[in-house]
N, CA, C and O atoms as a Maestro MAE file, in Angstrom:
{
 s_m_m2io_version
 :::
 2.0.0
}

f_m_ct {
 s_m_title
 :::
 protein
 m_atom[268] {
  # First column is atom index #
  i_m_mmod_type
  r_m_x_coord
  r_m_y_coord
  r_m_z_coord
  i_m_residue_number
  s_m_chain_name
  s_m_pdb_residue_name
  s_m_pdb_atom_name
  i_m_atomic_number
  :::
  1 25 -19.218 -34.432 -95.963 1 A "UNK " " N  " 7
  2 3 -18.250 -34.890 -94.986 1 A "UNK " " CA " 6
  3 2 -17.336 -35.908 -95.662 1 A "UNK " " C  " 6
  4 15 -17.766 -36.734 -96.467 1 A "UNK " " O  " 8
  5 25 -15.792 -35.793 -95.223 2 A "UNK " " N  " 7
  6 3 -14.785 -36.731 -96.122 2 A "UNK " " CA " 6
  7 2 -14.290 -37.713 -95.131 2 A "UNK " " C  " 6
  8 15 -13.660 -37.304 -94.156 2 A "UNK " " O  " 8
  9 25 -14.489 -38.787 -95.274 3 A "UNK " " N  " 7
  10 3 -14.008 -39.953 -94.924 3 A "UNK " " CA " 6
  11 2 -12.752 -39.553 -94.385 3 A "UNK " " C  " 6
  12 15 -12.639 -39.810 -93.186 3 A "UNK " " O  " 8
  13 25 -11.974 -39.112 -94.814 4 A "UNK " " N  " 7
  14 3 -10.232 -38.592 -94.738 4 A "UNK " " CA " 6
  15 2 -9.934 -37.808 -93.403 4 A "UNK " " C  " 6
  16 15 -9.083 -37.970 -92.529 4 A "UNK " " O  " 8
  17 25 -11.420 -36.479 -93.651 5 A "UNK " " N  " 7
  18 3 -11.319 -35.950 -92.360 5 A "UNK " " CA " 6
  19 2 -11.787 -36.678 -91.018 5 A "UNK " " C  " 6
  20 15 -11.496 -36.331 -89.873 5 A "UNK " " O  " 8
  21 25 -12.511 -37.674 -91.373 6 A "UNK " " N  " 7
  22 3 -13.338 -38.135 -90.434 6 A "UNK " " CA " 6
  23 2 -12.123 -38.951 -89.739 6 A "UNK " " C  " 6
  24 15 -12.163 -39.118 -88.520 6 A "UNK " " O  " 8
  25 25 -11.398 -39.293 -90.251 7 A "UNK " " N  " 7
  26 3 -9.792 -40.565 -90.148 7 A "UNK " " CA " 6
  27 2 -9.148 -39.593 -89.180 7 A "UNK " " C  " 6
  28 15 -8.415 -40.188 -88.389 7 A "UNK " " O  " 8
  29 25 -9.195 -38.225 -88.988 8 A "UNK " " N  " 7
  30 3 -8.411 -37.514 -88.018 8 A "UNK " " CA " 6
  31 2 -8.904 -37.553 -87.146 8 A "UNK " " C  " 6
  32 15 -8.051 -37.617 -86.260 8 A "UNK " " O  " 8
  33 25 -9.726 -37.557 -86.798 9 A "UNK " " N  " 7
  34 3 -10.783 -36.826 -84.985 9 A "UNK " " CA " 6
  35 2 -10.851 -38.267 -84.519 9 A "UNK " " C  " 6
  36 15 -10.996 -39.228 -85.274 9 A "UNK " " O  " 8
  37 25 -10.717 -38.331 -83.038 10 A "UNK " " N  " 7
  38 3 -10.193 -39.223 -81.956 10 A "UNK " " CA " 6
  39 2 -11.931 -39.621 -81.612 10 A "UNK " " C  " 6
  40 15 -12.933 -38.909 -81.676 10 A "UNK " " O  " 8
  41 25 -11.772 -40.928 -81.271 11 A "UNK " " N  " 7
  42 3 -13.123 -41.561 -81.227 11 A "UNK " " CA " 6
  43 2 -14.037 -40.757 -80.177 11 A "UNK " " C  " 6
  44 15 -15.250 -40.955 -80.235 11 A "UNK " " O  " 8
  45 25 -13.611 -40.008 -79.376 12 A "UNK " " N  " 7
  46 3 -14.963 -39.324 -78.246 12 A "UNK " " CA " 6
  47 2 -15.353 -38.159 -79.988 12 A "UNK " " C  " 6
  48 15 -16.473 -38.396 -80.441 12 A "UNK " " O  " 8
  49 25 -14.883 -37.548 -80.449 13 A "UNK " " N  " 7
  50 3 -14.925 -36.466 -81.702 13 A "UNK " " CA " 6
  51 2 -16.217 -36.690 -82.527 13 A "UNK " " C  " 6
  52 15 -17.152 -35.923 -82.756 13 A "UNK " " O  " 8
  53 25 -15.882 -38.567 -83.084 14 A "UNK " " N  " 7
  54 3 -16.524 -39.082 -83.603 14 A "UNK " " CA " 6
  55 2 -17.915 -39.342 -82.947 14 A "UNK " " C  " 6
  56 15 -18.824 -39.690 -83.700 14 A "UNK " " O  " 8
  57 25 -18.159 -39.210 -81.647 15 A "UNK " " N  " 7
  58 3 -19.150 -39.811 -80.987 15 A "UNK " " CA " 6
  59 2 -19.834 -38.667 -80.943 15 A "UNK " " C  " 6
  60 15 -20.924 -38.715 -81.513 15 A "UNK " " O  " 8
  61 25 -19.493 -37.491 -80.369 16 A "UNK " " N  " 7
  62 3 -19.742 -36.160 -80.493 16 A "UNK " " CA " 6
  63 2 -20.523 -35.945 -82.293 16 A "UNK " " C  " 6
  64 15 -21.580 -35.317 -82.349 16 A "UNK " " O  " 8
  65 25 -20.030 -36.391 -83.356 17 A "UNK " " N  " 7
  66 3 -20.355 -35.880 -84.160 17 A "UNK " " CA " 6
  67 2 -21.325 -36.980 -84.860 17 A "UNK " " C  " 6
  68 15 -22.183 -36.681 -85.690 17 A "UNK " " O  " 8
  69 25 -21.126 -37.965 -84.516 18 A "UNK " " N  " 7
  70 3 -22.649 -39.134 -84.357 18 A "UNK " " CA " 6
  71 2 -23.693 -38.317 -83.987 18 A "UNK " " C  " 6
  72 15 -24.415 -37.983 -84.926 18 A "UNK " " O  " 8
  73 25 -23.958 -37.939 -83.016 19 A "UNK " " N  " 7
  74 3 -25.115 -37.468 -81.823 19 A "UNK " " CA " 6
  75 2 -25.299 -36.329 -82.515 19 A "UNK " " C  " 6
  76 15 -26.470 -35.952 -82.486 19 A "UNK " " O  " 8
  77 25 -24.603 -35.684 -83.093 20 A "UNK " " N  " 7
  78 3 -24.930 -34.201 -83.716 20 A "UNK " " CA " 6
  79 2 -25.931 -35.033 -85.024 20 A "UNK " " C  " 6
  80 15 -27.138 -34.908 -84.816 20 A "UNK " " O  " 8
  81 25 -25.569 -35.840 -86.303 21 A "UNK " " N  " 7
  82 3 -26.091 -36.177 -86.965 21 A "UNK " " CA " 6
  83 2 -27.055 -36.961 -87.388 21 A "UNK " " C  " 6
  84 15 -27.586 -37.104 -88.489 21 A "UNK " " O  " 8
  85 25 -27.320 -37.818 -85.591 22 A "UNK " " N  " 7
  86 3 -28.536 -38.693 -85.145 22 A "UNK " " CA " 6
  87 2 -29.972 -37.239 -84.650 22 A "UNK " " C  " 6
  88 15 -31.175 -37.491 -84.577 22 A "UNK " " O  " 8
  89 25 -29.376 -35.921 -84.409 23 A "UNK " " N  " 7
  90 3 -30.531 -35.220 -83.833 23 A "UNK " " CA " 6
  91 2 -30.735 -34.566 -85.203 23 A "UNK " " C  " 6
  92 15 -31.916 -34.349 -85.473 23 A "UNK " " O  " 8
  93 25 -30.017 -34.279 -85.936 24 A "UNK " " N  " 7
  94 3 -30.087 -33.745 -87.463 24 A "UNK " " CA " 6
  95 2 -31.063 -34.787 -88.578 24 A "UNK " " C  " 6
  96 15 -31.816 -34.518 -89.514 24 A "UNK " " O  " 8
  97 25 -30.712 -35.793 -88.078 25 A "UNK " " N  " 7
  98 3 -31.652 -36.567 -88.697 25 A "UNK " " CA " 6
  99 2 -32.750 -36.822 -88.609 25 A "UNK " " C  " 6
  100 15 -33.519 -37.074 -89.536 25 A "UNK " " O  " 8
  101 25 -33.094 -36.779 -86.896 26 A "UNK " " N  " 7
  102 3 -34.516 -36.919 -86.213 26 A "UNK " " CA " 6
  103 2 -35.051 -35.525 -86.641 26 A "UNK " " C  " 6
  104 15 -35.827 -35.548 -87.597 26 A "UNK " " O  " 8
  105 25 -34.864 -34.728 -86.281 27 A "UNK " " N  " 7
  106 3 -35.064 -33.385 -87.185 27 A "UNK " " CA " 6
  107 2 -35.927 -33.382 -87.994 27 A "UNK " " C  " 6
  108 15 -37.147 -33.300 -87.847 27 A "UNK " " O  " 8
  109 25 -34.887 -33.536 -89.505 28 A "UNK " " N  " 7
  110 3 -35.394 -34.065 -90.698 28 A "UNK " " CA " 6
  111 2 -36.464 -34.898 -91.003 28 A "UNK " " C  " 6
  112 15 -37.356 -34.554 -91.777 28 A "UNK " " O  " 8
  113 25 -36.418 -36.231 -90.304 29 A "UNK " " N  " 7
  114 3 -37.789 -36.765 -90.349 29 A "UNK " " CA " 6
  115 2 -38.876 -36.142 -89.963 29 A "UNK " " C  " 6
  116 15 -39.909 -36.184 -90.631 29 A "UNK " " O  " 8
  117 25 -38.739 -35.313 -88.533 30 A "UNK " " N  " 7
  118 3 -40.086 -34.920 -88.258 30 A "UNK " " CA " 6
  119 2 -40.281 -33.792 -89.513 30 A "UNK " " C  " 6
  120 15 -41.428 -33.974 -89.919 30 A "UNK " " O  " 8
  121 25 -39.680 -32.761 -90.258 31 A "UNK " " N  " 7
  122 3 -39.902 -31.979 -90.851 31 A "UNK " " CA " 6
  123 2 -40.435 -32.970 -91.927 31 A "UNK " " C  " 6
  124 15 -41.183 -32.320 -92.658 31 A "UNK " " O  " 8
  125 25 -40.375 -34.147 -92.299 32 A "UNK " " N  " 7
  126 3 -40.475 -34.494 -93.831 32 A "UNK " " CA " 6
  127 2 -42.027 -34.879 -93.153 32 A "UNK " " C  " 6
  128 15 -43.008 -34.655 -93.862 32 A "UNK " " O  " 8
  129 25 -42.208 -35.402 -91.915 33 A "UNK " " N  " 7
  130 3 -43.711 -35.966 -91.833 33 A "UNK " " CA " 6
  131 2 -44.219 -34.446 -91.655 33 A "UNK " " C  " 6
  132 15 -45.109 -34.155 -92.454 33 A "UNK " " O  " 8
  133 25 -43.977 -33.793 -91.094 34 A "UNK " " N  " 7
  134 3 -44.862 -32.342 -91.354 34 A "UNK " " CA " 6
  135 2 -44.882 -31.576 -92.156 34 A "UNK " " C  " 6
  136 15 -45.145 -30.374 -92.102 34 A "UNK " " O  " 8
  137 25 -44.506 -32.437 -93.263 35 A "UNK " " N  " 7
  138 3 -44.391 -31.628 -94.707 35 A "UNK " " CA " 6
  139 2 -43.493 -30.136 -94.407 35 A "UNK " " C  " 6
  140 15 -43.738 -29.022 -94.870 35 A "UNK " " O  " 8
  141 25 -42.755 -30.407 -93.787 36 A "UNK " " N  " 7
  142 3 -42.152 -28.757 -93.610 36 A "UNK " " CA " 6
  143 2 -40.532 -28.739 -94.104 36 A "UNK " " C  " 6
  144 15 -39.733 -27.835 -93.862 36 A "UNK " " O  " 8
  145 25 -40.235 -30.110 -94.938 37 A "UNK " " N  " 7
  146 3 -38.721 -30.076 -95.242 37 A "UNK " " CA " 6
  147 2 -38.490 -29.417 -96.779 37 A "UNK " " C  " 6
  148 15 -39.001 -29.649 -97.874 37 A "UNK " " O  " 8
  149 25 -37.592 -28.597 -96.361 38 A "UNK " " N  " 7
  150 3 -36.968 -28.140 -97.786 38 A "UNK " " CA " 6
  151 2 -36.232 -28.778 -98.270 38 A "UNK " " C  " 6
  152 15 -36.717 -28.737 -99.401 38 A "UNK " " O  " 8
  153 25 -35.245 -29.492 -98.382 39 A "UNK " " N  " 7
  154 3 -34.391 -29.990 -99.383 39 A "UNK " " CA " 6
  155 2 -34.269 -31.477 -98.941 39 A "UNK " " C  " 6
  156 15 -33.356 -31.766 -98.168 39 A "UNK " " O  " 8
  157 25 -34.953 -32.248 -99.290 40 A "UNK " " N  " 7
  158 3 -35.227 -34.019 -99.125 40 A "UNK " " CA " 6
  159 2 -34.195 -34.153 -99.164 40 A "UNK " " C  " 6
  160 15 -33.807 -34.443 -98.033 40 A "UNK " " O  " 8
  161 25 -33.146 -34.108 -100.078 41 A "UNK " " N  " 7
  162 3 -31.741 -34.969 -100.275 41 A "UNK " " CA " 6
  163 2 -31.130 -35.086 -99.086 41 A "UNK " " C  " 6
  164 15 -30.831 -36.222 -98.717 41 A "UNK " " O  " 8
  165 25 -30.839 -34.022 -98.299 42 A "UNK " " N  " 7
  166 3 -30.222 -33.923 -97.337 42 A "UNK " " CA " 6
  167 2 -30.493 -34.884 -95.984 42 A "UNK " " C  " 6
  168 15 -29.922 -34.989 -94.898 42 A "UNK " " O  " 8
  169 25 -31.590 -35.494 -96.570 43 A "UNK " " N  " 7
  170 3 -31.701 -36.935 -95.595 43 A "UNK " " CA " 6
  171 2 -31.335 -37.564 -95.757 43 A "UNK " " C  " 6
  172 15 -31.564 -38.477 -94.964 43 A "UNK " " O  " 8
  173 25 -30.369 -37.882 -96.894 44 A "UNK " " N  " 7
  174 3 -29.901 -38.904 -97.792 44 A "UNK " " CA " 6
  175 2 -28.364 -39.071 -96.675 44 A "UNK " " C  " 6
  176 15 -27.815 -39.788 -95.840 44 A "UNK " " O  " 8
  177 25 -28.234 -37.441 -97.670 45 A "UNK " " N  " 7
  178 3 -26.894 -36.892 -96.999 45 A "UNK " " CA " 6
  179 2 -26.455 -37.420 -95.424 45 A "UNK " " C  " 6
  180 15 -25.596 -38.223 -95.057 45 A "UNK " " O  " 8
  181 25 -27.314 -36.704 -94.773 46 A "UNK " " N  " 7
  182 3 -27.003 -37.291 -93.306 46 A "UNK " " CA " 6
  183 2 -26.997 -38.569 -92.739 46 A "UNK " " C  " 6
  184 15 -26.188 -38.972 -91.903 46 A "UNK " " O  " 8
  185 25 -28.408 -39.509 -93.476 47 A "UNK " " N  " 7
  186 3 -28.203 -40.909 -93.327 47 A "UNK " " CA " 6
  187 2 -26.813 -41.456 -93.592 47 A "UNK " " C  " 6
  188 15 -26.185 -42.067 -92.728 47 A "UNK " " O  " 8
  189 25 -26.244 -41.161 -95.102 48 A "UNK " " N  " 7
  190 3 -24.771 -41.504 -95.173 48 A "UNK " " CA " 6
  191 2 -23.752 -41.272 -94.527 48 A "UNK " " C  " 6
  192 15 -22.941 -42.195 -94.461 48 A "UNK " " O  " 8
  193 25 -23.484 -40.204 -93.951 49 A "UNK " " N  " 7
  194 3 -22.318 -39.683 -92.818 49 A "UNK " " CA " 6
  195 2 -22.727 -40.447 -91.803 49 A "UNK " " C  " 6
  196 15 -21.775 -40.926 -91.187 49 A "UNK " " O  " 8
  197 25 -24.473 -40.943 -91.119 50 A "UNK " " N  " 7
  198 3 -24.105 -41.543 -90.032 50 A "UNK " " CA " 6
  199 2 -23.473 -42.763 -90.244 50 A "UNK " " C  " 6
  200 15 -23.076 -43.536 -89.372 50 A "UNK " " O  " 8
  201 25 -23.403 -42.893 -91.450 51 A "UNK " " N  " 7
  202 3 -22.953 -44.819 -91.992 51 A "UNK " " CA " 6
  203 2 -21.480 -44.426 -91.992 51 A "UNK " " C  " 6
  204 15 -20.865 -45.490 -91.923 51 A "UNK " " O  " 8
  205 25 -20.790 -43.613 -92.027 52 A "UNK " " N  " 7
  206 3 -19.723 -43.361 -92.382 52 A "UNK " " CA " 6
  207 2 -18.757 -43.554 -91.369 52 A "UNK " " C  " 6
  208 15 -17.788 -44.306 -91.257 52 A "UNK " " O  " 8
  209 25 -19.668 -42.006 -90.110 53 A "UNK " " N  " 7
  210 3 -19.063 -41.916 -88.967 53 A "UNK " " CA " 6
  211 2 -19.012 -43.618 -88.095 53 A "UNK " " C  " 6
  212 15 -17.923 -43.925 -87.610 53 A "UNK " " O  " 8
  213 25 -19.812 -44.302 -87.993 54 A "UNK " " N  " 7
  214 3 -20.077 -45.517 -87.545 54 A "UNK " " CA " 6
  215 2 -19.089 -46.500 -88.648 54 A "UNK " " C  " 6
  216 15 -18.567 -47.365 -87.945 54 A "UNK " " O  " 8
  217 25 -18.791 -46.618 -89.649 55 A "UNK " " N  " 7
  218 3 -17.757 -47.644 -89.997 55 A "UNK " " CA " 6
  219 2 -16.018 -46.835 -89.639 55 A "UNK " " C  " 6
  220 15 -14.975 -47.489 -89.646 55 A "UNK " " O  " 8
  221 25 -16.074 -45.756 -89.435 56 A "UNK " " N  " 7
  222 3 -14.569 -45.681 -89.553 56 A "UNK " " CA " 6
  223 2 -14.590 -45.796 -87.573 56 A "UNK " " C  " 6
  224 15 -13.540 -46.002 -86.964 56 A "UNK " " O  " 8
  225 25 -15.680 -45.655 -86.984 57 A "UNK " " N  " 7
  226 3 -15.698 -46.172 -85.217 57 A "UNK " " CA " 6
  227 2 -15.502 -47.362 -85.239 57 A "UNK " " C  " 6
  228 15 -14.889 -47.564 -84.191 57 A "UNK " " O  " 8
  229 25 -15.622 -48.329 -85.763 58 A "UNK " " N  " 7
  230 3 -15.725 -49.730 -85.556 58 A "UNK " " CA " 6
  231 2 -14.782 -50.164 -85.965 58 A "UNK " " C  " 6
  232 15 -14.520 -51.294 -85.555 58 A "UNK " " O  " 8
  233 25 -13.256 -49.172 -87.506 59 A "UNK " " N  " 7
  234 3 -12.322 -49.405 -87.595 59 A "UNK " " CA " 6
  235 2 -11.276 -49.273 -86.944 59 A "UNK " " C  " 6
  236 15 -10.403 -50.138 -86.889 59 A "UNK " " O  " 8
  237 25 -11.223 -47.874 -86.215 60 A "UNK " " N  " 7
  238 3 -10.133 -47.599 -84.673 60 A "UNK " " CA " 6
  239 2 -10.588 -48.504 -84.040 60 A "UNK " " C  " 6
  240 15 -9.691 -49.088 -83.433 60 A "UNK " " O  " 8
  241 25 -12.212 -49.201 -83.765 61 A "UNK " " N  " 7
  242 3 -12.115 -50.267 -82.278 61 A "UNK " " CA " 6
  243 2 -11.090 -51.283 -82.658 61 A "UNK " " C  " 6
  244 15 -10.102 -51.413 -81.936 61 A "UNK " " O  " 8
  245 25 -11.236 -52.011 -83.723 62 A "UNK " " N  " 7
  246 3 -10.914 -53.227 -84.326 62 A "UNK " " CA " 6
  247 2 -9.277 -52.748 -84.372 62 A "UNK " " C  " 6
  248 15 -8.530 -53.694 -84.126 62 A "UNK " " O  " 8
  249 25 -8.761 -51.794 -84.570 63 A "UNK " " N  " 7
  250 3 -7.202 -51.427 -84.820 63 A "UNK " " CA " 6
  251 2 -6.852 -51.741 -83.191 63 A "UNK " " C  " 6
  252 15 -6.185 -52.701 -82.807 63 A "UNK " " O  " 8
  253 25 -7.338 -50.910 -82.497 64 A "UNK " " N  " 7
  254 3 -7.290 -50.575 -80.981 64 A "UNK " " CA " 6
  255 2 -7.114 -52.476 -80.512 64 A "UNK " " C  " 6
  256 15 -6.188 -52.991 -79.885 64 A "UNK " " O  " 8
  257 25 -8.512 -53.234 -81.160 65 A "UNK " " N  " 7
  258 3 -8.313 -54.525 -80.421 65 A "UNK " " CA " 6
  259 2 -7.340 -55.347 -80.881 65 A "UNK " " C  " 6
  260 15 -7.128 -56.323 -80.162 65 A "UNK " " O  " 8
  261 25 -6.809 -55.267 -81.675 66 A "UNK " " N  " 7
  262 3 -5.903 -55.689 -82.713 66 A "UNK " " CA " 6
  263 2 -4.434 -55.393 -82.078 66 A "UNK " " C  " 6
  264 15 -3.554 -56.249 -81.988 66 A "UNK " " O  " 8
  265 25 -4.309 -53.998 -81.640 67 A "UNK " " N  " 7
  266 3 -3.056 -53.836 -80.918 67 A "UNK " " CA " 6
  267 2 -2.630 -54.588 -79.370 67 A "UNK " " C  " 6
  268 15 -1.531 -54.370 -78.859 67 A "UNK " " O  " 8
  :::
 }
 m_bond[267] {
  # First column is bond index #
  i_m_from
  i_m_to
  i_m_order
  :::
  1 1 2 1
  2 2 3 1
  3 3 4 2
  4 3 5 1
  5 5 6 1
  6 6 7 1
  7 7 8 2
  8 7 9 1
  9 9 10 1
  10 10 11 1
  11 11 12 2
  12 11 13 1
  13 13 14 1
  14 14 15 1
  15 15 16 2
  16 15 17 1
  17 17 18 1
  18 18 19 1
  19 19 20 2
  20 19 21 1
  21 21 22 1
  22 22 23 1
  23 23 24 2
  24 23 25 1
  25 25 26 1
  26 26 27 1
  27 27 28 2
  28 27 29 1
  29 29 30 1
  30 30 31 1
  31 31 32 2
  32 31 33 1
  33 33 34 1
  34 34 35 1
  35 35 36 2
  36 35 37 1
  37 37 38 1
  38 38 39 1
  39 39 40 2
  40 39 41 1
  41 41 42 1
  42 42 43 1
  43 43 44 2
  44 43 45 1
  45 45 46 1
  46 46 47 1
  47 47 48 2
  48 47 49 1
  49 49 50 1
  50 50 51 1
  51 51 52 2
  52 51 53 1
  53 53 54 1
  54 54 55 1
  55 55 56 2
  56 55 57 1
  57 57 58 1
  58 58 59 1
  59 59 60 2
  60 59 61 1
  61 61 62 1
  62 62 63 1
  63 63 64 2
  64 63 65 1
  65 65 66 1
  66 66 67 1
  67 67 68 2
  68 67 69 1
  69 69 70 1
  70 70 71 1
  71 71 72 2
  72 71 73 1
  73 73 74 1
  74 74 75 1
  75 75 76 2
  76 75 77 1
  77 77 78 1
  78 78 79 1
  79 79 80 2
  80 79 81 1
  81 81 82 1
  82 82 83 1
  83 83 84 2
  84 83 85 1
  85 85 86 1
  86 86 87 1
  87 87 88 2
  88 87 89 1
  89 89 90 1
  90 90 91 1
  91 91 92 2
  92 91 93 1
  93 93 94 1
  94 94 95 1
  95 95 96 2
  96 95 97 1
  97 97 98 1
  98 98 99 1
  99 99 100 2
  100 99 101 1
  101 101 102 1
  102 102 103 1
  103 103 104 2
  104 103 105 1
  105 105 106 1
  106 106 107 1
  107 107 108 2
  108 107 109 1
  109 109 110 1
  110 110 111 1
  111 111 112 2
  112 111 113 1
  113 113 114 1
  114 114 115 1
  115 115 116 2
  116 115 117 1
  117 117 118 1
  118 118 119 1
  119 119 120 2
  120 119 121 1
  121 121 122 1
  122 122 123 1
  123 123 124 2
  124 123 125 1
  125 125 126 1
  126 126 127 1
  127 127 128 2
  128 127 129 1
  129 129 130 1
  130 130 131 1
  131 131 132 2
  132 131 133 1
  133 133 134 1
  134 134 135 1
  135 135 136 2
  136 135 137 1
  137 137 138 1
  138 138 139 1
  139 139 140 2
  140 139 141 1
  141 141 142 1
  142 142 143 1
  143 143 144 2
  144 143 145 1
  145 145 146 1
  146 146 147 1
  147 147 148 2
  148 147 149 1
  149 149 150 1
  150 150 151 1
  151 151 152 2
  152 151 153 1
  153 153 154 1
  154 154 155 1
  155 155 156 2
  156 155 157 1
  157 157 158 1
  158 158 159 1
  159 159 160 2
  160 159 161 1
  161 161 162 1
  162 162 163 1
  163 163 164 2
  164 163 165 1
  165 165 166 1
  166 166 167 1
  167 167 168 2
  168 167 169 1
  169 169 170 1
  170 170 171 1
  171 171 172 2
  172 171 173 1
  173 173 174 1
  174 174 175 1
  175 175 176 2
  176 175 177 1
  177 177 178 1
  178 178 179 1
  179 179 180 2
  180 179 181 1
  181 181 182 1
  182 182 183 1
  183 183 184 2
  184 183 185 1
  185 185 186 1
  186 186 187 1
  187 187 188 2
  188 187 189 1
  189 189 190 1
  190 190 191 1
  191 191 192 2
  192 191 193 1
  193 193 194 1
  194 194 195 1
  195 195 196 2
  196 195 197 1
  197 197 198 1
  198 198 199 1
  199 199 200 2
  200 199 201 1
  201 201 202 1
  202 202 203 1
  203 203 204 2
  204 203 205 1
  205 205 206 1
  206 206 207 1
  207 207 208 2
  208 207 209 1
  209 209 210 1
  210 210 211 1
  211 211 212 2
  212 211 213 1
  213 213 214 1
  214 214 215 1
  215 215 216 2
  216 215 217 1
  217 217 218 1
  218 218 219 1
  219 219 220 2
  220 219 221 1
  221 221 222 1
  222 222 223 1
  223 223 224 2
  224 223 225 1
  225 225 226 1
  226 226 227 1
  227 227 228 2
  228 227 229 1
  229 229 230 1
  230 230 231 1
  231 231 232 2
  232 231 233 1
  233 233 234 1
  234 234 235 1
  235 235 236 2
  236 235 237 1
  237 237 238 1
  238 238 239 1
  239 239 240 2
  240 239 241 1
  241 241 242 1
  242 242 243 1
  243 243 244 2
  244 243 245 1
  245 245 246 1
  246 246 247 1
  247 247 248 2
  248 247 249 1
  249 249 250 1
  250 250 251 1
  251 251 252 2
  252 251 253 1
  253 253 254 1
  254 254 255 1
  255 255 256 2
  256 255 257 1
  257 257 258 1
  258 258 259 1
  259 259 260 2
  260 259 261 1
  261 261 262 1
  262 262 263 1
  263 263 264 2
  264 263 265 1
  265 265 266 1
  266 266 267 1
  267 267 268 2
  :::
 }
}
């Protein structure tokens, strides 16, 4: 996921695609405690996009409060 694209989609988008990557993640954990995950990294992966999606939300708020 690119930062760049993430800069286009309107904050409900972003929230929408939070919640997609908060159940993707819960997911993942349960697969890693049931030993049933195939590709570990990809927890990495998703942990980072949620850090991502969540700093460029907190940059439209701050623009938004700013205006």
């Amino acid at each position: 996921m690119n930062a760049a694209d993430l800069r286009d989609k309107t904050p409900d988008q972003l929230r929408e695609e939070l919640a997609t990557l908060k159940k993707e993640q819960f997911n993942l954990r349960f697969q890693a405690a049931t030993n049933q995950l195939e590709n570990p990294a990809r927890m990495r992966v998703v942990r980072r996009d949620v850090a991502r999606v969540k700093t460029i939300l907190n940059q439209k708020a701050a623009d938004a409060a700013a205006e």
